[in-house]
C-alpha positions as a Markdown table, in Angstrom:
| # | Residue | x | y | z |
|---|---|---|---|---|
| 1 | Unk | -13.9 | 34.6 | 16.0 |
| 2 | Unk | -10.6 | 36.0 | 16.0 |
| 3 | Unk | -10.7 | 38.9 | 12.9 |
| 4 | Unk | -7.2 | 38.7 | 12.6 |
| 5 | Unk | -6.4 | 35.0 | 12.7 |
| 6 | Unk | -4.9 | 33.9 | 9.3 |
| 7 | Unk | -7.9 | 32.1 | 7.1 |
| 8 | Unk | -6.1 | 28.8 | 7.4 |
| 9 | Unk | -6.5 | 29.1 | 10.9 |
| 10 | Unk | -9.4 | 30.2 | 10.9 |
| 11 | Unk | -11.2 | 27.1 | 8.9 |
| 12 | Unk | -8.7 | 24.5 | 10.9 |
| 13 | Unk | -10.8 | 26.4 | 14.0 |
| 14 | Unk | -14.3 | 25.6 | 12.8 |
| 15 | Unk | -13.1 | 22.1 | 11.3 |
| 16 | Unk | -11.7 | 20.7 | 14.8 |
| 17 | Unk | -14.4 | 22.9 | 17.4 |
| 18 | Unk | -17.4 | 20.5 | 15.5 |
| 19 | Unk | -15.3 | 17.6 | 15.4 |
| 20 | Unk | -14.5 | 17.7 | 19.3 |
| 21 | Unk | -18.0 | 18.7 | 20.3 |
| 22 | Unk | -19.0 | 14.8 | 18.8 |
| 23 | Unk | -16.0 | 13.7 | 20.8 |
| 24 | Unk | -14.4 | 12.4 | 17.6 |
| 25 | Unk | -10.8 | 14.0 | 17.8 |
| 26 | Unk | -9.3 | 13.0 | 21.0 |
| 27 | Unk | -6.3 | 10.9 | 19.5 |
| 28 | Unk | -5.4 | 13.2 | 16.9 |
| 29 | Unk | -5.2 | 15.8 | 18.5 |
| 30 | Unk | -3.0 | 14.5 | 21.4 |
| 31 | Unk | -0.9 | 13.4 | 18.7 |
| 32 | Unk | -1.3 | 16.8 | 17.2 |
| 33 | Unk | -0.4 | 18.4 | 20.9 |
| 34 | Unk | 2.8 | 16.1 | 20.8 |
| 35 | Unk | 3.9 | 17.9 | 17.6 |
| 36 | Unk | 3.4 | 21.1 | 19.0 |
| 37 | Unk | 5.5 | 20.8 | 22.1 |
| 38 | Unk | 8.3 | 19.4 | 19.6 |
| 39 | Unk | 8.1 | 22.2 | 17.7 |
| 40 | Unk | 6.3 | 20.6 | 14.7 |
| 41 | Unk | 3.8 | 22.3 | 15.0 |
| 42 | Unk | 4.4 | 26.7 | 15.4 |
| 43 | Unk | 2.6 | 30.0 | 15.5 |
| 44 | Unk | -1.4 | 30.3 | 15.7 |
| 45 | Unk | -1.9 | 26.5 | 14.5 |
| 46 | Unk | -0.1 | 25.7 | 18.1 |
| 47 | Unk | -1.9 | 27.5 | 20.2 |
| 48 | Unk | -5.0 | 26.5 | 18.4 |
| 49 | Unk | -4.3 | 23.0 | 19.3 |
| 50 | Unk | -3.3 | 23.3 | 22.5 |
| 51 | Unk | -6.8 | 24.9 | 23.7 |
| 52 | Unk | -8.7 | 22.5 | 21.7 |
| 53 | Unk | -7.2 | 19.4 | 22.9 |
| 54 | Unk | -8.3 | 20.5 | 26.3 |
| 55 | Unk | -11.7 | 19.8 | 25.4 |
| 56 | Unk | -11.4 | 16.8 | 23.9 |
| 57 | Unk | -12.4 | 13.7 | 25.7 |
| 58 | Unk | -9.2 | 11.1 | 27.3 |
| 59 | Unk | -9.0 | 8.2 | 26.2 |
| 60 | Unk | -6.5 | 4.5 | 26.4 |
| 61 | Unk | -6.3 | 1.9 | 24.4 |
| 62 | Unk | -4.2 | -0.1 | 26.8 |
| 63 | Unk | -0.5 | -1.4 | 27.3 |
| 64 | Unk | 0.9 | -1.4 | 23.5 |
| 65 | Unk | 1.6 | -5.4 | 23.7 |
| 66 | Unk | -2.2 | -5.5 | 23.8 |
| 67 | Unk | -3.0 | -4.0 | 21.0 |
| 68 | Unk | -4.4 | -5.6 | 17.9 |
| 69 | Unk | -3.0 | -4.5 | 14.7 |
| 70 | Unk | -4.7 | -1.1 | 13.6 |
| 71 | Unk | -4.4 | -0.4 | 17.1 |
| 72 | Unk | -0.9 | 0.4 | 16.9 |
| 73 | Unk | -1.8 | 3.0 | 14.3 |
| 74 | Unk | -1.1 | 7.0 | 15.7 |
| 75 | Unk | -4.4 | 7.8 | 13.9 |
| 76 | Unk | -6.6 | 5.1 | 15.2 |
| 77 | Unk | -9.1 | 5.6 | 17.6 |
| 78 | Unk | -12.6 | 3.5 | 18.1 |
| 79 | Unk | -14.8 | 6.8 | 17.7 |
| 80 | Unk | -13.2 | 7.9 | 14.3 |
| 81 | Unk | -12.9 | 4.3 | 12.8 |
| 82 | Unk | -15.2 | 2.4 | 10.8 |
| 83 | Unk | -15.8 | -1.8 | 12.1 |
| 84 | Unk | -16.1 | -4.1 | 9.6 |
| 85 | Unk | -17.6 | -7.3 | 10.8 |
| 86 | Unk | -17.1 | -10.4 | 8.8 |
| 87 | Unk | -20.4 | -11.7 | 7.6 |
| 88 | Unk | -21.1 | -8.4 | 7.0 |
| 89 | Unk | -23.0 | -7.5 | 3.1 |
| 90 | Unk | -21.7 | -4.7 | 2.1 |
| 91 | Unk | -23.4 | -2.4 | -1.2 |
| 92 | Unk | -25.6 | -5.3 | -1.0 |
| 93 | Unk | -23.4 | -7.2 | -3.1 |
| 94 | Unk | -19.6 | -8.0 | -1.0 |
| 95 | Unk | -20.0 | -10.6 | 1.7 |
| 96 | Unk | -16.9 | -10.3 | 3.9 |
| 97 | Unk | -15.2 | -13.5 | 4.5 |
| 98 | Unk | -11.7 | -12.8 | 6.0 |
| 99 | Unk | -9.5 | -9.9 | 7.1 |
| 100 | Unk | -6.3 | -9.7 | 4.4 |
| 101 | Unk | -4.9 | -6.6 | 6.2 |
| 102 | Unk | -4.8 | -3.0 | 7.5 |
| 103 | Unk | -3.0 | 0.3 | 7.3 |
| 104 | Unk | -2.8 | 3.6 | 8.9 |
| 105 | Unk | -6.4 | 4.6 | 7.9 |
| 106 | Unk | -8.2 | 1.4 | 5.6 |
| 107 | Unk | -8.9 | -2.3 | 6.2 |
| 108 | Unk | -8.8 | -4.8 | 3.5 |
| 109 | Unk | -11.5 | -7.5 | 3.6 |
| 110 | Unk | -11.5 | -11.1 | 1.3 |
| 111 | Unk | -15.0 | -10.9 | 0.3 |
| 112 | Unk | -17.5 | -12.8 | -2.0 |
| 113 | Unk | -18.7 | -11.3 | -5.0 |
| 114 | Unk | -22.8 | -12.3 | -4.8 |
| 115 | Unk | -23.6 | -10.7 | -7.7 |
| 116 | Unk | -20.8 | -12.2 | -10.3 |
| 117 | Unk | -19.9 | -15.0 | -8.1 |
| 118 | Unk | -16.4 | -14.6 | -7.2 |
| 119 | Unk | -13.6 | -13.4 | -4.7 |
| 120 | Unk | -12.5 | -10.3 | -4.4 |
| 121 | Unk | -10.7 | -8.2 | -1.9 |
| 122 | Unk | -13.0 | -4.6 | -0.2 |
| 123 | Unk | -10.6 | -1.9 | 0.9 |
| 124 | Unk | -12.7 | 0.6 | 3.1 |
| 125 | Unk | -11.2 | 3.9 | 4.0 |
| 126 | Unk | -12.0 | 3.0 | 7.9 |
| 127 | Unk | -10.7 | 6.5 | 9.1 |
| 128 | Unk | -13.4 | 9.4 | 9.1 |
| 129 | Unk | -11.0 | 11.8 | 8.1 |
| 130 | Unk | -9.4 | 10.3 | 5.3 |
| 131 | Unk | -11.3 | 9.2 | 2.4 |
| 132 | Unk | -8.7 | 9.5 | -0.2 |
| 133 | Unk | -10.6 | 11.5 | -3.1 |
| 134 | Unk | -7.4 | 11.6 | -4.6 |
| 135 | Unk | -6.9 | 8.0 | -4.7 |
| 136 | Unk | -10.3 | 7.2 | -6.3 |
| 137 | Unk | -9.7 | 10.1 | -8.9 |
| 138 | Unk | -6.3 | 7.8 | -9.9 |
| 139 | Unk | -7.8 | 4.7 | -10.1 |
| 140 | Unk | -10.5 | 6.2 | -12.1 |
| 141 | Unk | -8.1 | 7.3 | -14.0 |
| 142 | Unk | -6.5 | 3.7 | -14.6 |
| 143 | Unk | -10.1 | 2.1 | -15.1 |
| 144 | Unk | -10.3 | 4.5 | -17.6 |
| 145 | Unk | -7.3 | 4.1 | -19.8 |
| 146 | Unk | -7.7 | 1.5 | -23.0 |
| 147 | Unk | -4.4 | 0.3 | -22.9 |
| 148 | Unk | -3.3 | -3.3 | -24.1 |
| 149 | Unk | 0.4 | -2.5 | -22.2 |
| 150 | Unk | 2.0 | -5.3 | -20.9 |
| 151 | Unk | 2.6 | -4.2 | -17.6 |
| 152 | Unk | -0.9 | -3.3 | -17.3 |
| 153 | Unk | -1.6 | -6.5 | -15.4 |
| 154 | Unk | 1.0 | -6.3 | -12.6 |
| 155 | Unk | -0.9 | -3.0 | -11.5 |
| 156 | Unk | -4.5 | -3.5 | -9.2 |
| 157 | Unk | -7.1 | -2.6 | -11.2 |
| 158 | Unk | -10.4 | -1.1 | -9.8 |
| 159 | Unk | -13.5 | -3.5 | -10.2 |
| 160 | Unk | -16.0 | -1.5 | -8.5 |
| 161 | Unk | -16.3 | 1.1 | -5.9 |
| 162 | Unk | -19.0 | 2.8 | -3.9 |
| 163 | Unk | -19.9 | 4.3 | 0.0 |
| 164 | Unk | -21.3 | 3.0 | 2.7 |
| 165 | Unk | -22.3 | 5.7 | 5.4 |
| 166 | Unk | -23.2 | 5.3 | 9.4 |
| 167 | Unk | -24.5 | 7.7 | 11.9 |
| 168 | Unk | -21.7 | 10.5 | 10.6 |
| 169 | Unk | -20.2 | 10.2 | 7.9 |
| 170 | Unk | -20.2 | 8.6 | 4.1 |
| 171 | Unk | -16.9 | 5.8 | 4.2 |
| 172 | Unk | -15.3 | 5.2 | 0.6 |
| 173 | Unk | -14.5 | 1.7 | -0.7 |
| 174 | Unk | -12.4 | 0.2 | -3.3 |
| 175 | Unk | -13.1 | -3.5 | -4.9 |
| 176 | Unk | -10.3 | -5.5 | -6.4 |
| 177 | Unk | -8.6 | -8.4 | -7.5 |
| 178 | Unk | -7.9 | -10.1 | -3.9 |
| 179 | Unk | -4.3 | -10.5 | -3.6 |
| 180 | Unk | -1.5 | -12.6 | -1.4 |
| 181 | Unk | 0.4 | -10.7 | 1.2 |
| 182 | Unk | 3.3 | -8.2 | 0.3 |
| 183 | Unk | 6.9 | -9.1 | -0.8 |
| 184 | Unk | 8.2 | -8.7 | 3.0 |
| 185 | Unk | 5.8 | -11.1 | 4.4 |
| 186 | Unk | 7.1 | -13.6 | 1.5 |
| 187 | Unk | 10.7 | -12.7 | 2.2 |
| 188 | Unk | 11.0 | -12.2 | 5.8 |
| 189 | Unk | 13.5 | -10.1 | 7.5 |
| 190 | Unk | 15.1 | -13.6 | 8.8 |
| 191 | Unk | 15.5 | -15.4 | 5.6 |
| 192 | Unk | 18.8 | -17.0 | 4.7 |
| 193 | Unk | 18.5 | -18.2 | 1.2 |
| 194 | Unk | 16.9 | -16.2 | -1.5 |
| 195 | Unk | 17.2 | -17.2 | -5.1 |
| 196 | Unk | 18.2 | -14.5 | -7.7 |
| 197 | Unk | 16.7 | -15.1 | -10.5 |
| 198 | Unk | 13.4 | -14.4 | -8.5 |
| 199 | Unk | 15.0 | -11.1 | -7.6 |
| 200 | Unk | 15.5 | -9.8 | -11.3 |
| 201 | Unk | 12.0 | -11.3 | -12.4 |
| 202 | Unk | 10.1 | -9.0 | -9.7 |
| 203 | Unk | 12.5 | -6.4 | -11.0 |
| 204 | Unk | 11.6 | -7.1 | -14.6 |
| 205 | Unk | 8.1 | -7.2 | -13.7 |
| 206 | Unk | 7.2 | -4.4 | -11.7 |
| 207 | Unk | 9.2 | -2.1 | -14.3 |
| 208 | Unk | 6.8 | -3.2 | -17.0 |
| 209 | Unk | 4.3 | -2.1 | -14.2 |
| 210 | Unk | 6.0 | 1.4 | -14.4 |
| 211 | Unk | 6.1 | 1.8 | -17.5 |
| 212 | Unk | 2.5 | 1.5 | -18.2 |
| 213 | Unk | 1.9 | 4.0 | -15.4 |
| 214 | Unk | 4.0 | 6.3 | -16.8 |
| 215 | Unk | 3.5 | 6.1 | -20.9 |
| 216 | Unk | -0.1 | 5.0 | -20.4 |
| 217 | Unk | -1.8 | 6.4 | -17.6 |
| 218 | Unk | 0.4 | 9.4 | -16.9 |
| 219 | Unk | 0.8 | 9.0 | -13.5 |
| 220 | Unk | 3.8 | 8.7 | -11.0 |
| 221 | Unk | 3.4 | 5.7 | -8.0 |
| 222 | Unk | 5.5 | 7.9 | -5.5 |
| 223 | Unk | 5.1 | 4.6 | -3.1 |
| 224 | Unk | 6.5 | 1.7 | -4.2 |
| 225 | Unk | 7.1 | 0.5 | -0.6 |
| 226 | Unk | 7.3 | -3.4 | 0.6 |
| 227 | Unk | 3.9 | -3.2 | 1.5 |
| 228 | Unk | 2.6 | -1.7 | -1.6 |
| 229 | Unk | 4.1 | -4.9 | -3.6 |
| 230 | Unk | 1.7 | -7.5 | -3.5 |
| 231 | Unk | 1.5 | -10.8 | -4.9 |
| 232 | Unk | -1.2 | -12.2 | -7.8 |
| 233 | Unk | -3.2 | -15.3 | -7.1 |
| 234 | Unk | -2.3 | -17.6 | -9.5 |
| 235 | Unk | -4.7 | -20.3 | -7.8 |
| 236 | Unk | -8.4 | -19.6 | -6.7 |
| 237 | Unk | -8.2 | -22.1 | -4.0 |
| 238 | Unk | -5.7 | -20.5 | -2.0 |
| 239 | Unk | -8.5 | -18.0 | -1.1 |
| 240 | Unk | -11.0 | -20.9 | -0.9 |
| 241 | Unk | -8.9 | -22.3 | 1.3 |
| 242 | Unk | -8.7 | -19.5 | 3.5 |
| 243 | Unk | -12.9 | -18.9 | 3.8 |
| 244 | Unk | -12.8 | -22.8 | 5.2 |
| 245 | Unk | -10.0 | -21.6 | 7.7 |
| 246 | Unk | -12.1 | -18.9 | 8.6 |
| 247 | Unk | -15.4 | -21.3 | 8.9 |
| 248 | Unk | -13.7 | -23.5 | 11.2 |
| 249 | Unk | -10.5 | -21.7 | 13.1 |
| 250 | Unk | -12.3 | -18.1 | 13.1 |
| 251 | Unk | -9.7 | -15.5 | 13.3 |
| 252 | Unk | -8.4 | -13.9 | 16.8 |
| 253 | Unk | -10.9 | -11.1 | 17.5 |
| 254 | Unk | -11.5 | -8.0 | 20.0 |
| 255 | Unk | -14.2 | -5.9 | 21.0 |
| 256 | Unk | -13.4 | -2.1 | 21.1 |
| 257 | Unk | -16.2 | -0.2 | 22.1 |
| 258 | Unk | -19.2 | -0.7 | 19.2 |
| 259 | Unk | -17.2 | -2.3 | 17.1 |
| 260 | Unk | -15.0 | -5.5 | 16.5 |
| 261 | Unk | -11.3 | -6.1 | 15.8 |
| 262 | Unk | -10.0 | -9.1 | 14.1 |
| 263 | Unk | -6.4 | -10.2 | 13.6 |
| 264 | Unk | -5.7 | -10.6 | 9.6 |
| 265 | Unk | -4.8 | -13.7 | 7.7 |
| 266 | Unk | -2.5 | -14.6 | 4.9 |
| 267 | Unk | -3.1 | -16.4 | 1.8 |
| 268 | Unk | -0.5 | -19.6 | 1.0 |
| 269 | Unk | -0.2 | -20.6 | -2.2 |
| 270 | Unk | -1.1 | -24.6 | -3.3 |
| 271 | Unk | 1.6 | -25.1 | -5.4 |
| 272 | Unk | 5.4 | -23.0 | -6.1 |
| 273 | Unk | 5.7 | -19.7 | -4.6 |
| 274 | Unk | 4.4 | -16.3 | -5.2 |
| 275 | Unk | 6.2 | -15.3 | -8.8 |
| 276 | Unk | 4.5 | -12.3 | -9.9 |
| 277 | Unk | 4.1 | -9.2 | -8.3 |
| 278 | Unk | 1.3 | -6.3 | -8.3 |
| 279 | Unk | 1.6 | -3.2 | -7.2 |
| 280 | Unk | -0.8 | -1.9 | -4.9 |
| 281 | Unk | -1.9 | 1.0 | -3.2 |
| 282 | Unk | -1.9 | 4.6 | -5.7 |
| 283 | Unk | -2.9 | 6.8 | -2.8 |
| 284 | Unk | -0.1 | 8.9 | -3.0 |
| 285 | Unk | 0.1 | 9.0 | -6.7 |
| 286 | Unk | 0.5 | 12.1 | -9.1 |
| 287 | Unk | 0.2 | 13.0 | -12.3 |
| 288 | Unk | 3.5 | 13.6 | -14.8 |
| 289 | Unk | 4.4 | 16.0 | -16.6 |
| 290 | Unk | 3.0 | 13.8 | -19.8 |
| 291 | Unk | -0.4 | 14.3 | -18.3 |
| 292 | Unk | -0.8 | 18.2 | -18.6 |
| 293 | Unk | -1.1 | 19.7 | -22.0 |
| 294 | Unk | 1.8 | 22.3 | -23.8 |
| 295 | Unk | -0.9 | 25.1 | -23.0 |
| 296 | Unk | -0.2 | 24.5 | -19.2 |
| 297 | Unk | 3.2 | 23.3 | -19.0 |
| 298 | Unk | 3.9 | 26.6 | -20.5 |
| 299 | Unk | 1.9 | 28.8 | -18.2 |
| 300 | Unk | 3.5 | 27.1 | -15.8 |
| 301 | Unk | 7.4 | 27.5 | -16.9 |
| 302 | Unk | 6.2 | 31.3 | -17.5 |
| 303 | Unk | 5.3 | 31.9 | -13.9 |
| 304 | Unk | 7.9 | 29.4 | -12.2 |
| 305 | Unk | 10.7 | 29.6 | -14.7 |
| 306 | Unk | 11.0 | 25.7 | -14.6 |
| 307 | Unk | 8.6 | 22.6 | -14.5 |
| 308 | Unk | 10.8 | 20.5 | -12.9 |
| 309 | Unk | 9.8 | 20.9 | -9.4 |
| 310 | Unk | 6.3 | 21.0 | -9.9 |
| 311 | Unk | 6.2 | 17.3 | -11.4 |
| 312 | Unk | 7.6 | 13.7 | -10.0 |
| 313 | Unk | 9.4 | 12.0 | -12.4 |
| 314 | Unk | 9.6 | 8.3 | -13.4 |
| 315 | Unk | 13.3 | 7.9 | -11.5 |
| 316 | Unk | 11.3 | 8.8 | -8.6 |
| 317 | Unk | 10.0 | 5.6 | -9.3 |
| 318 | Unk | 13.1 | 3.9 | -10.2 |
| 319 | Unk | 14.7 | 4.8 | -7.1 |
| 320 | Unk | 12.0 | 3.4 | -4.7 |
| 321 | Unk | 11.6 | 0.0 | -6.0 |
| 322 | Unk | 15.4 | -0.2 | -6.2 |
| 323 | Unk | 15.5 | 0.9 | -2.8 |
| 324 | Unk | 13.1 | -1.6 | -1.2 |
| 325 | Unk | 14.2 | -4.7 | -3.2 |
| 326 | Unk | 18.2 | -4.1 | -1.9 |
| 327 | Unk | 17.1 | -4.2 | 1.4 |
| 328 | Unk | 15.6 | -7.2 | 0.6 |
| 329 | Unk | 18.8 | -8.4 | -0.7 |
| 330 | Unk | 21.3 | -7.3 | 1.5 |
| 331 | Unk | 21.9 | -9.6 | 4.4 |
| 332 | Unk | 20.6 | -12.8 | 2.6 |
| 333 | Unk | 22.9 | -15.3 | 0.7 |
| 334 | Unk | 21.7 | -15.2 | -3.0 |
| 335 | Unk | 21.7 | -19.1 | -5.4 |
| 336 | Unk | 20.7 | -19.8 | -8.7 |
| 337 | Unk | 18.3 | -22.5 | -9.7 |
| 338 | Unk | 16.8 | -21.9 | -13.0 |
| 339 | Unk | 13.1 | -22.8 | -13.8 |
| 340 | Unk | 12.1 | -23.0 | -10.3 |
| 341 | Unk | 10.2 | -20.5 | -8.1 |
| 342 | Unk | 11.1 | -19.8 | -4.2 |
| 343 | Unk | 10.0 | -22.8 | -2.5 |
| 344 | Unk | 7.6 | -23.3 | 0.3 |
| 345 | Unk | 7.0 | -25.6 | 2.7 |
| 346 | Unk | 3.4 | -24.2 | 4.0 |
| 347 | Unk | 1.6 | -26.9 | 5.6 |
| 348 | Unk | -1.4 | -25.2 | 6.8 |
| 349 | Unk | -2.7 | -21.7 | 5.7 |
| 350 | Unk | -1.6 | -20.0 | 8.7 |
| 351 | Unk | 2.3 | -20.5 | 8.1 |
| 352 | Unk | 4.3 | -18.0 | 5.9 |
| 353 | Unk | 6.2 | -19.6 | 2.9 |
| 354 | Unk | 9.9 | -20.2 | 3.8 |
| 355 | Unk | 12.3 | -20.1 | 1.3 |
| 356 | Unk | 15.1 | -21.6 | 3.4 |
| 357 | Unk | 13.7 | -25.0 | 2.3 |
| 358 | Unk | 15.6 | -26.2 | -0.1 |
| 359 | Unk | 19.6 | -26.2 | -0.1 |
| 360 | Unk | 20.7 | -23.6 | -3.4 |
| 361 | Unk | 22.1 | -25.4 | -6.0 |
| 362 | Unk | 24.6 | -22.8 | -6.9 |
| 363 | Unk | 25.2 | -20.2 | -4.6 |
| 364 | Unk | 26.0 | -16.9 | -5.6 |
| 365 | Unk | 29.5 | -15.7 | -4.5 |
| 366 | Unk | 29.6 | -12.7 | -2.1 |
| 367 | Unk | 32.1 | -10.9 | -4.8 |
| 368 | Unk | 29.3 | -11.4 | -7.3 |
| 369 | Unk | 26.2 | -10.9 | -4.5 |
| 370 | Unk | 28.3 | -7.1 | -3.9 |
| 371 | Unk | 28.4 | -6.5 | -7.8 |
| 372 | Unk | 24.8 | -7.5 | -7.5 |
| 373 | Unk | 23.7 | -5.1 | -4.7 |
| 374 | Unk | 26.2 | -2.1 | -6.6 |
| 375 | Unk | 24.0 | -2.4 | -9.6 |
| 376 | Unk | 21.0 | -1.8 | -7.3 |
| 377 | Unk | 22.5 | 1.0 | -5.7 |
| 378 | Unk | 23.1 | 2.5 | -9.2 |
| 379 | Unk | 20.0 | 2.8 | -10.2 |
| 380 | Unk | 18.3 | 3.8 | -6.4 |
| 381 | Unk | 21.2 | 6.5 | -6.0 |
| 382 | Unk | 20.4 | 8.0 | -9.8 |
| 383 | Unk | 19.9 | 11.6 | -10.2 |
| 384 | Unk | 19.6 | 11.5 | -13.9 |
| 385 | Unk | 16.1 | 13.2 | -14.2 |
| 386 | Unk | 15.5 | 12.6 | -17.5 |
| 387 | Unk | 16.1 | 8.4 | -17.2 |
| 388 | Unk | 13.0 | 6.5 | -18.1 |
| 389 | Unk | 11.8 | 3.1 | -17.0 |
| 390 | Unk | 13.1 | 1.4 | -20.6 |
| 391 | Unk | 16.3 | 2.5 | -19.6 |
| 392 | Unk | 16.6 | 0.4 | -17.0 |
| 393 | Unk | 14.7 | -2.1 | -18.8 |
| 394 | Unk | 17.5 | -2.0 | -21.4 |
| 395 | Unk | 20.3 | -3.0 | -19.1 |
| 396 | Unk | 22.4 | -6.0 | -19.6 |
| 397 | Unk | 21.4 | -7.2 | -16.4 |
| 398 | Unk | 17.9 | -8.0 | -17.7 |
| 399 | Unk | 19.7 | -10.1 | -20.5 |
| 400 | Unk | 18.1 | -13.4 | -20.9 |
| 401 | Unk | 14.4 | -12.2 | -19.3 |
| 402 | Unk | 11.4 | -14.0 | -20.8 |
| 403 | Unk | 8.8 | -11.6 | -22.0 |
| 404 | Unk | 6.6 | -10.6 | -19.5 |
């Protein structure tokens, strides 16, 4: 070993070297090389990847319109990825039924609760190198916290979690409430009609959501994303529904070397639409500055002079779920129909609702659609660092909103 390579180096050496002699690292590390020829990636830590990555095994996945879902994913590979089969028991407990969706390094599973006798949705941290400690800690954390807070219930809970482990290495998983699909898959990038009042109740909602993270928990989402906004089940048999589908349409599937890939299906509601949100996903979480004690914060003003760039704040909160919901807005023609949800006209649960059903009742001008969209932009453009979630909750825009 190099005596004079820089420690970080040094352990990123020994971490990668094992990790390529199991023939483990080969996509990440092209990716990695990528970064490095950009420029990305400088110094020793470049020229540490570029002679490592000429050990590492080749390997192609195929033309991209091939792929199949995680596929797609920079930091998928079938050697550092974990297969989920349906059928499969896993703790002994979580029979998986269907495939609800995937990210850049988990899989989320319906599954059947044999133990309490009921659905719930399995996340498994698929990717061998990330297995989100920090996530767990945070929904710990949540599990944890007595709190009778409204907005507690528009935030996914943790029911259970545990690790399952194969030839090399220990996998975490999460168990849940299973969910519908996320707020982009409800309102499509093609829809034409969207009805406003269901805008301002997600709004309404999901702040109560932010509040109790904040007041409650103590904790900043940092990722309030489209596909971090889920929708509740308000119906059982929508996921019912879907294990029949499965039992006698069974979902598009691949093999990929040991394992298999399946295409993911979406929950349709019986009845109305999807009308309340939950919000999803606390990987990228942190605490705020509520969470540390005066001891601390002080120590920590003493050596830094400030605290204010050591902590998120809730407007960092504010800002994203203002951004995602005005590019949901923007480009659609807004009506009013009060006391009635988006509609759908799902036939089968394979087809996404449409909410271009139904002609609006009262359409929303485009002078008032613009005022609309300019009180978003308010609140995503705010550099007010000391603005709290019950200030927005305050404004006269929320006027008129039953309790939540």
């Amino acid at each position: 070993m190099d005596p004079k390579a820089p420690p970080r180096v040094s352990t990123m050496r020994k971490f990668l070297r094992r990790f390529v002699q199991r023939e483990r690292l080969n996509h990440i590390l092209e990716v990695a090389l990528q970064e490095a020829s950009q420029g990305t990636i400088t110094g020793p830590l470049s020229r540490l990847v570029s002679s490592l990555s000429s050990r590492a095994p080749r390997l192609s996945l195929g033309p991209k319109e091939d792929l199949l879902e995680e596929e797609n994913m920079f930091l998928y590979s079938p050697q550092v990825w974990y297969h989920v089969r349906l059928g499969q028991v896993l703790n002994k407990r979580y029979r998986i039924i269907s495939k609800l969706g995937w990210g850049a390094t988990s899989t989320v599973w319906l599954a059947r609760d044999l133990k309490k006798d009921r659905y719930v949705s399995v996340k498994v941290c698929a990717n061998y190198f990330d297995q989100r400690p920090r996530e767990l800690d945070i929904l710990i954390r949540l599990q944890e916290t007595k709190s009778s807070h409204v907005g507690r219930k528009y935030v996914l809970q943790l029911l259970d979690h545990f690790t399952i482990r194969d030839d090399y290495k220990s996998l975490q998983c999460f168990v849940f409430n299973a969910l519908g699909p996320h707020v982009r898959v409800i309102v499509p990038s093609d829809t034409q009609w969207l009805d406003l009042d269901w805008v301002k109740k997600q709004l309404w909602l999901l702040l109560h959501a932010f509040d109790y993270l904040h007041t409650d928990v103590k904790i900043i989402h940092c990722d309030c994303w489209h596909s971090n906004i889920l929708c509740l089940i308000e119906d059982e048999r929508d996921l019912g529904t879907l294990e029949e589908l499965e039992k006698t349409n069974p979902s598009e599937q691949k093999v990929r070397g040991d394992g298999v890939l399946y295409r993911s299906r979406r929950v349709v509601p019986h009845r109305g639409g999807f009308e309340r949100p939950c919000l999803a996903d606390l990987g990228n979480a942190r605490l705020n500055e509520a969470a540390f004690s005066d001891q601390t914060l002080a120590e920590v003003r003493a050596y830094r002079g400030s605290t204010e760039e050591w902590f998120d704040r809730p407007i960092t909160d504010i800002k994203w779920l203002f951004n995602s919901y005005s590019q949901i807005v923007d480009g659609v023609r807004l009506y009013t129909k009060p006391g009635i949800a988006p509609p759908t006209n799902a036939t089968s649960p394979e087809e996404p609702p449409n909410h271009d059903v139904q002609l609006p009742q009262v359409e929303i001008s485009e002078e008032e659609k613009q005022e609309f969209l300019a009180w978003m932009y308010k609140w995503e453009r705010c550099d007010d660092q000391n603005v709290s979630v019950k200030d927005v909750l305050a404004d006269s825009m929320f006027r008129g909103q039953a309790p939540a």
